[in-house]
C-alpha positions in Angstrom: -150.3 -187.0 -78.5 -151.6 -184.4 -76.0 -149.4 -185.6 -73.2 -146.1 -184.9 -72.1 -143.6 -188.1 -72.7 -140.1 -187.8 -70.8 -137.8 -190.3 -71.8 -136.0 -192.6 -69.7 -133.9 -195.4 -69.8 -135.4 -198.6 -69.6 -135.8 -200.5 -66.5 -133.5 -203.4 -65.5 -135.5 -206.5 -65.5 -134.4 -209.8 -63.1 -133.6 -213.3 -64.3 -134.7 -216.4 -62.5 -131.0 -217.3 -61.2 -128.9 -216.6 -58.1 -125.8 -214.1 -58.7 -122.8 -215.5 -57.1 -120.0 -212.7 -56.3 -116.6 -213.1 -56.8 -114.8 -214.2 -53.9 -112.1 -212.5 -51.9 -111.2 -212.6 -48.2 -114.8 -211.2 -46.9 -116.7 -214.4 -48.6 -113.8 -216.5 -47.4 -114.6 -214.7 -43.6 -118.2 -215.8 -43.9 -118.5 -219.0 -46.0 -118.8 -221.1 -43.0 -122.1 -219.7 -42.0 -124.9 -221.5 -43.6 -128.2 -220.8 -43.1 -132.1 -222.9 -42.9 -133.9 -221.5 -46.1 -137.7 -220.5 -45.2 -140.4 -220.5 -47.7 -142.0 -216.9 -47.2 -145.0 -217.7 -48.9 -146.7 -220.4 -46.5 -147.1 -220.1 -43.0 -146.5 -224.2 -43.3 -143.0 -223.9 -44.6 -141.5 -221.3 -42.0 -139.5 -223.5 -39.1 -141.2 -224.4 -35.9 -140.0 -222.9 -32.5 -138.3 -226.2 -31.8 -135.9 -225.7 -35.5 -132.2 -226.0 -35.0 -130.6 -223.0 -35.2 -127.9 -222.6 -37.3 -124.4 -221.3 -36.5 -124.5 -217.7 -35.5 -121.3 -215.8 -37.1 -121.4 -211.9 -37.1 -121.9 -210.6 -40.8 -118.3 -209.1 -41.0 -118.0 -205.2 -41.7 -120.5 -204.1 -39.4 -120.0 -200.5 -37.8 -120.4 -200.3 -34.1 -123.8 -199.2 -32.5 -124.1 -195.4 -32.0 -123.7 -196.0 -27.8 -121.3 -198.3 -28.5 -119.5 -201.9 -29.6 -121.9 -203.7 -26.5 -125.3 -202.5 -27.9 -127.2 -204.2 -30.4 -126.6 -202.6 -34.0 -129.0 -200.8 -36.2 -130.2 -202.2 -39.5 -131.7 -200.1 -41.7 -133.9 -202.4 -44.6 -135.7 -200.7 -47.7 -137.9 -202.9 -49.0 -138.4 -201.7 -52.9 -142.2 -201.5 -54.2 -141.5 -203.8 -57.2 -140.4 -206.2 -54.5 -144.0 -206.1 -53.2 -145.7 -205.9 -56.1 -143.6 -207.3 -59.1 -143.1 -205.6 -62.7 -145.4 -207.7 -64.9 -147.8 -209.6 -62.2 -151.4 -208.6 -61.8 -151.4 -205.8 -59.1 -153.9 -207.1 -56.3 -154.5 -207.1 -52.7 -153.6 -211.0 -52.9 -150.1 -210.4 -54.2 -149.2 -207.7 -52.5 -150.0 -209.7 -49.0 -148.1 -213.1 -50.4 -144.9 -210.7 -51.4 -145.1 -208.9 -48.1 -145.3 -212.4 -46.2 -141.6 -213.3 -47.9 -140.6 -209.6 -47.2 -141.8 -210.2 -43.5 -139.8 -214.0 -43.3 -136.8 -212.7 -44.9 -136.7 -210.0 -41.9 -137.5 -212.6 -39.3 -134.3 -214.5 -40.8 -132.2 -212.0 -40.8 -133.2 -211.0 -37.2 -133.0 -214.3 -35.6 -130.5 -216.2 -37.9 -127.9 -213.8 -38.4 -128.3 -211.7 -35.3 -129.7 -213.9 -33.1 -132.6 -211.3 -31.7 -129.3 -208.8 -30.8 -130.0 -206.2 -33.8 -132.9 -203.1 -33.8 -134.5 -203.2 -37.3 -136.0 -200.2 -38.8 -137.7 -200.8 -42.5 -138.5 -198.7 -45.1 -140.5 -199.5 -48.0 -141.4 -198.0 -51.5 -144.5 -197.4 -52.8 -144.5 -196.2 -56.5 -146.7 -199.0 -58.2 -149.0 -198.5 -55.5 -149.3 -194.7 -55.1 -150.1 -194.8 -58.8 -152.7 -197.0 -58.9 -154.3 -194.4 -56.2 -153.5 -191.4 -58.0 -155.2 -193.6 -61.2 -158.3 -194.0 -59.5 -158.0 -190.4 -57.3 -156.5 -188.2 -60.0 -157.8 -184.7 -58.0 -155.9 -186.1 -54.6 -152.4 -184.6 -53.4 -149.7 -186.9 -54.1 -148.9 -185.6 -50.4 -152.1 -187.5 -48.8 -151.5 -190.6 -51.2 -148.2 -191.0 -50.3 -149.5 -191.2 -46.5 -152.1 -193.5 -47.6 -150.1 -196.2 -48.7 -147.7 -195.7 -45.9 -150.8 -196.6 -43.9 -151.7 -199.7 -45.7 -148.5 -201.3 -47.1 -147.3 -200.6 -43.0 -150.2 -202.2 -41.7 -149.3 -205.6 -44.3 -146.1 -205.5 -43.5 -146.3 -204.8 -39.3 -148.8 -208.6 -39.6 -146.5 -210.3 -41.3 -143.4 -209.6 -39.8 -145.2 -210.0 -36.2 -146.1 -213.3 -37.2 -143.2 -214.6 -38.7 -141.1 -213.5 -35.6 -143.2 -215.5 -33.6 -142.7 -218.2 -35.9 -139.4 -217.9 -35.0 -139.1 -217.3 -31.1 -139.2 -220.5 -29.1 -139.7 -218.2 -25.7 -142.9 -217.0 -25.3 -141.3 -215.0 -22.0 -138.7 -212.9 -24.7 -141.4 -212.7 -27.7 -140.5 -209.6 -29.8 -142.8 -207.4 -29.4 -145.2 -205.8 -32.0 -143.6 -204.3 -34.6 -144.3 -200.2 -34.8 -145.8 -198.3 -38.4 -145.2 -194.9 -38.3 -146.7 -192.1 -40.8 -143.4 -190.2 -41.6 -143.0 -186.9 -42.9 -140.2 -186.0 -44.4 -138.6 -182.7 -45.6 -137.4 -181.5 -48.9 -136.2 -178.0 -50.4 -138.5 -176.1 -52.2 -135.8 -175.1 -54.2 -134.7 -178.5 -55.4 -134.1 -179.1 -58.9 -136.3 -181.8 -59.0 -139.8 -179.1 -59.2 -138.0 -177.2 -62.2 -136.5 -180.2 -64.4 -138.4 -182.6 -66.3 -139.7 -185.6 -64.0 -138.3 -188.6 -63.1 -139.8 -190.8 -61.4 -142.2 -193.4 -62.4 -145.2 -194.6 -59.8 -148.3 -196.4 -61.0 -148.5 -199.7 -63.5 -147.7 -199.4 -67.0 -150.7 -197.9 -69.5 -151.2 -197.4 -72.8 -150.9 -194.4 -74.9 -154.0 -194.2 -75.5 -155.4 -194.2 -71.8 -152.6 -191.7 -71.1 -154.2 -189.3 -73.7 -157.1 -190.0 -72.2 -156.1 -189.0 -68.3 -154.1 -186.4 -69.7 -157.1 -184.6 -70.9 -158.2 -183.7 -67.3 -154.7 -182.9 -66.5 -152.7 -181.5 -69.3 -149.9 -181.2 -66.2 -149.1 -185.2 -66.3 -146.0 -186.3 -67.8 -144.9 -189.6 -68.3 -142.2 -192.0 -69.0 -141.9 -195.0 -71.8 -141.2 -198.6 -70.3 -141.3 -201.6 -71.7 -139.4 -200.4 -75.4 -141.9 -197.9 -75.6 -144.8 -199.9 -75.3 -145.9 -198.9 -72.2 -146.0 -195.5 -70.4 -145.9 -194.9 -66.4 -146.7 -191.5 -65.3 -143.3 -190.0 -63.9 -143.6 -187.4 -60.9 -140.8 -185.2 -59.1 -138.3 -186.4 -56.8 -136.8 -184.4 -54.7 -133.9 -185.3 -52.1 -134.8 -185.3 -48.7 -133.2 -183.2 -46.2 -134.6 -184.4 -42.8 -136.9 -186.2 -41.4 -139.9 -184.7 -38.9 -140.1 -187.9 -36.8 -136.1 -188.6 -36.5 -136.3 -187.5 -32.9 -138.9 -190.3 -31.6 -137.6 -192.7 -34.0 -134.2 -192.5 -31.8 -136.1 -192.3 -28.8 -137.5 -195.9 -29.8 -134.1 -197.3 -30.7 -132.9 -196.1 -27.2 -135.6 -198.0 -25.2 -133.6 -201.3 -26.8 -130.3 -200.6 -26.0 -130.7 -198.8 -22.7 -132.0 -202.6 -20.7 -135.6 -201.2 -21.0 -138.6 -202.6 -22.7 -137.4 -203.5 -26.1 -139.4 -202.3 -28.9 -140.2 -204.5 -32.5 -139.1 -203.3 -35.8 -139.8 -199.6 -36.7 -141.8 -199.2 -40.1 -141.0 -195.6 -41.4 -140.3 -193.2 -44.3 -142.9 -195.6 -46.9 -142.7 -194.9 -49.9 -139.7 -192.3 -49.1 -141.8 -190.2 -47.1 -144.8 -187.6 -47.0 -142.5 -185.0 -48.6 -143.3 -181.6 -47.3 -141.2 -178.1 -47.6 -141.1 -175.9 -44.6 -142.1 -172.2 -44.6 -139.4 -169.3 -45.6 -136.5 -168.3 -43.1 -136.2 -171.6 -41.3 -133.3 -174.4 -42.0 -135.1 -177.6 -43.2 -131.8 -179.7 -41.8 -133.2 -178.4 -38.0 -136.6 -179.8 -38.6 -137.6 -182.7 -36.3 -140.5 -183.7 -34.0 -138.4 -181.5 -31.2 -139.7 -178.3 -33.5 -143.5 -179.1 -33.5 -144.2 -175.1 -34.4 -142.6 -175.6 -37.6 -145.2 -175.2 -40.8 -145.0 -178.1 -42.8 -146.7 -177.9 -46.3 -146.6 -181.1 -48.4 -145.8 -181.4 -51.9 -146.6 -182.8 -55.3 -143.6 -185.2 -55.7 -142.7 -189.2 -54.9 -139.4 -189.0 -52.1 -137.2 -192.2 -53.7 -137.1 -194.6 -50.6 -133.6 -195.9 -50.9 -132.6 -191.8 -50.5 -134.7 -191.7 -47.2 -133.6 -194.8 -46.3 -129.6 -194.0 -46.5 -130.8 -190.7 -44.9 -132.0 -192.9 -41.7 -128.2 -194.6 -41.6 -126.5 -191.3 -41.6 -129.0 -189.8 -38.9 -129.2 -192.7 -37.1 -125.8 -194.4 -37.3 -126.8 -197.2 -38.3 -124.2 -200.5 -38.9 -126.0 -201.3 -42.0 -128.1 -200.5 -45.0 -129.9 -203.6 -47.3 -131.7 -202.7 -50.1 -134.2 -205.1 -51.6 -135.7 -205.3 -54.7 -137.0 -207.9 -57.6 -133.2 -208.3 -59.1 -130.8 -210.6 -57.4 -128.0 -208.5 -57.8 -126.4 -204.6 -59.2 -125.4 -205.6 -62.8 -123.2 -203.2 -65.0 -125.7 -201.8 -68.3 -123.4 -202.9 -70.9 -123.3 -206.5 -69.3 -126.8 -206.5 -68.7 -127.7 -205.4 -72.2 -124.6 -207.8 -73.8 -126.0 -211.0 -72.0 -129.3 -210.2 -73.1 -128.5 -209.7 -76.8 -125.7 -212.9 -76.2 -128.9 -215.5 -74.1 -127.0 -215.6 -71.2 -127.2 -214.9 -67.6 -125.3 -211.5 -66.8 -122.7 -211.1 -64.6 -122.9 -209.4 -61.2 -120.5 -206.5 -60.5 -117.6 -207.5 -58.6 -118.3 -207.8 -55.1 -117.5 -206.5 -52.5 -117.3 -202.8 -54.4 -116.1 -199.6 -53.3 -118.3 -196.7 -53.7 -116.0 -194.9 -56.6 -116.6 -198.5 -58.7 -120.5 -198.1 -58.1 -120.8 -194.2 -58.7 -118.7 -195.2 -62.3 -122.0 -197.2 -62.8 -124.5 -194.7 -62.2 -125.0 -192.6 -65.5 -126.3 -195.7 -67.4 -128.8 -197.5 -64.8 -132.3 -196.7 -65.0 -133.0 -193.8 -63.0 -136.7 -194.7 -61.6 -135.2 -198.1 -60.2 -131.4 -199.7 -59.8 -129.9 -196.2 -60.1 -131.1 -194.7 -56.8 -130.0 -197.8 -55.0 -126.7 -197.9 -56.2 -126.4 -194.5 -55.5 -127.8 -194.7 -51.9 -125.1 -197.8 -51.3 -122.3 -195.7 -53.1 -123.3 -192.8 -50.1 -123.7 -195.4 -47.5 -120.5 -196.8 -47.7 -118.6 -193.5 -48.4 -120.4 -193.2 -44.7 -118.3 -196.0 -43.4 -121.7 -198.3 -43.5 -121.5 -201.2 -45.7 -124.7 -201.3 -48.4 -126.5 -204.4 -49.5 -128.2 -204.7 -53.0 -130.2 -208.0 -54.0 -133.1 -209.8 -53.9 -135.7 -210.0 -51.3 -135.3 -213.2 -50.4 -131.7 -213.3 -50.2 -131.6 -210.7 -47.1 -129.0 -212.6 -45.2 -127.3 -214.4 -47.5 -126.7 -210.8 -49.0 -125.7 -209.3 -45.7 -123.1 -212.1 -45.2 -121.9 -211.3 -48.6 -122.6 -214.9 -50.3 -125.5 -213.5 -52.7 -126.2 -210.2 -54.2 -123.8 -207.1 -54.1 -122.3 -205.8 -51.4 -120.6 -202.0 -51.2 -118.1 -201.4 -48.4 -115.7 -198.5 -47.9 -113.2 -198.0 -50.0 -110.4 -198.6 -46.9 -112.0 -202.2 -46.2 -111.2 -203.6 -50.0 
C-alpha cells in the first residue's frame, strides 16, 4: 500500500434494544416521572399544543445555576455525528435532516417535559462523517474552513428543527421560545499538543476501500488512516488536539445572562460543531486568556478535527453548567469485555452499572474505541469529577437518560 494505516480499535456498534440500569436510590427518586414518547421523525406524531403534560419532577443531581439555586439551569447537549448520520446508512441530505428532526424533538422534550421551559440549552454537535465527506470531495481545503462549513450547515438543520419542534410544543403563542441561535465557534488548542506529533486518531469521513485510499493517497502521501469494520474498511484519521478555550465563551455567557437576568430570553445556543474551528494563537500569549474580550489576538487555524464531547465538557466547566448529555447511536456505555463476550455469546450486553462514579468510568477507558465511546466516557468521567453529573445514551432517550431510567449516568463520586 502507499498509505499510511494507523491502527485502532474497533468501533462499538449499537443493538436495537433499550439498556435498563441497575437500580439504586436515584432510579427509585425518579421512577415516578413518566413521560409522552414523541416520534421525532414526523411532524404528525409530535403532540399538539393542547397534549397533557406530564408530571414535572426535577431530574435529581442537578448543580445549581451559576447566579444561583432560583435561575434556570444550564444544559449543555452534544449531539454525536453518528447520531446524525448513522454508521452503515447511506449518507444523504435526506437522512441527515430526518436524524436531526429526532435530535431537534428529543431537545424540545427535554426542554418542556422535564424542565418545563425553566432550563437554558446550549448544544454541540459532531461532525466527523460529514467533514469527511467534504474533505473527500475538497481534498486541497483546510480542515480549518471545513470544519466551519459544516458548523454552518448541520447548525442551520438543526436551528429549523429544534424551532419547530418547540413550537410544536408551546401552547402560548405570547411565551413562544424564541429562535434558537448557530454560532461559528472557534476554539483554541496548543500548538504544542501531542496530538500534531503522535500518530492520528481520529476518524472523520465514511468508510472506503483500500483501494480508493491508495488512490487519494497518491495526491496526498500525508493521509493516514484507520481500519474499521475488521479491517474491511478504512476512514481517514486526522489530529485531535484538546481544547484549551473557546474565542466566543464571552458572548456565549452574555446570551445565557439575557435568560436569567428577567430580560428577553434567548432559544437554544448552537456552538462548538463539530468540536470547534481549532485554531493556535501566536507565540508569547496564554491560550487559556483567549476569548471574544481579546479580539487583537492572532488566531491561525489548524489541520486537525477538535473531539466534540471535549469541547462540549469544556462548555460545562466554563460555563457552570448543571448538566452534560452526551448523545450518540448506542443506547448506553458498555464495558469492552461485555460488549465483545455478548457478541461472541448472541446476547444483548450489559450496561455498566449506573449511576457510575468517574474512577469506575476512567477504569473503562483504555479498551473503548478511541474515535467514538472513549471520548465520551472520558468527557463524563471529567464532568462529574466537576461536580456535574454526565449522561451517555441514545438520542432518543434524552430525558429518560437525564432522569436516569435509560442509558448511563456518571455522578460524583460523593453522590453514590
Amino acid at each position: 500500500m502507499t498509505f499510511a494505516l494507523v491502527k485502532a480499535a474497533p468501533a462499538l456498534r449499537p443493538l436495537g434494544f433499550s439498556a435498563r440500569p441497575e437500580r439504586d436510590r436515584r432510579r427509585r427518586h425518579c421512577s415516578s416521572a413518566r413521560f409522552n414518547l414523541v416520534a421525532a421523525s414526523s411532524s404528525s406524531s409530535q403532540p399538539s399544543s393542547s397534549s397533557p403534560r406530564p408530571q414535572q419532577q426535577p431530574p435529581p443531581l442537578l448543580r445549581p445555576a451559576p447566579e444561583g439555586p432560583s435561575h434556570p439551569p444550564i444544559v449543555v447537549v452534544a449531539l454525536g455525528g453518528n447520531a446524525l448520520l448513522r454508521r452503515g446508512e447511506e449518507q444523504t441530505a435526506a437522512n441527515q435532516r430526518r436524524h436531526a428532526a429526532e435530535a431537534a424533538a428529543a431537545t424540545a422534550r427535554l426542554f418542556f417535559e422535564t424542565f418545563d421551559s425553566k432550563v437554558r440549552l446550549v448544544i454541540t454537535h459532531g461532525n466527523g462523517p460529514q467533514v469527511g465527506l467534504l474533505a473527500s470531495a475538497q481534498p486541497l481545503e483546510q480542515l480549518g474552513v471545513l470544519d466551519a462549513e459544516t458548523q454552518g450547515a448541520i447548525g442551520l438543520t438543526l436551528a429549523n428543527g429544534i424551532d419547530k419542534a418547540l413550537s410544536s410544543f408551546s401552547s402560548d403563542s405570547s411565551n413562544a421560545i424564541p429562535p434558537s441561535i448557530c454560532l461559528v465557534t472557534r476554539v483554541v488548542v496548543s500548538a504544542d499538543d501531542t496530538a500534531f506529533s503522535l500518530p492520528p486518531t481520529k476518524p472523520i469521513g465514511p468508510g472506503i476501500s483500500k483501494e480508493r485510499a491508495e488512490e487519494l493517497s497518491q495526491g496526498n502521501p500525508g493521509l493516514r488512516f484507520v481500519e474499521e469494520d475488521g479491517g474491511r474498511l478504512l476512514r481517514r484519521a486526522v489530529p485531535s488536539p484538546s481544547p484549551v478555550s473557546i474565542v466566543e465563551i464571552d458572548s456565549i455567557r452574555k446570551l445565557l445572562s439575557c435568560e436569567s437576568s428577567g430580560a428577553s430570553p434567548v432559544g437554544p445556543i448552537i456552538c462548538g460543531g463539530g468540536g470547534g474551528v481549532p485554531v493556535v494563537v501566536v507565540a508569547g500569549e496564554d491560550p487559556k486568556s483567549t476569548s471574544d474580550s481579546r479580539p487583537d489576538s492572532d488566531l491561525s487555524p489548524v489541520e486537525a478535527v477538535i473531539d466534540k464531547d471535549a469541547t462540549s465538557e469544556l462548555l460545562v466547566s466554563l460555563l457552570g453548567a448543571s448538566a452534560l448529555l452526551l448523545l450518540t447511536d448506542a443506547e448506553a456505555l458498555y464495558a469492552p469485555e461485555e460488549w465483545e463476550a455478548s457478541r461472541a455469546e448472541k446476547r444483548r450486553p450489559r450496561a455498566v452499572k449506573s449511576p457510575a462514579t468517574p474512577e469506575e468510568v476512567e477504569a473503562l477507558l483504555p479498551g473503548l474505541p478511541e474515535g467514538s465511546m472513549r471520548p465520551k466516557a472520558a468527557a463524563a468521567a471529567r464532568a462529574a469529577r466537576g461536580g456535574v453529573v454526565a449522561g451517555i445514551g441514545s438520542l432518543v432517550d434524552a430525558t429518560e437518560i437525564l432522569m436516569g431510567t435509560k442509558g448511563t449516568l456518571v455522578v460524583p463520586s460523593d453522590e453514590t
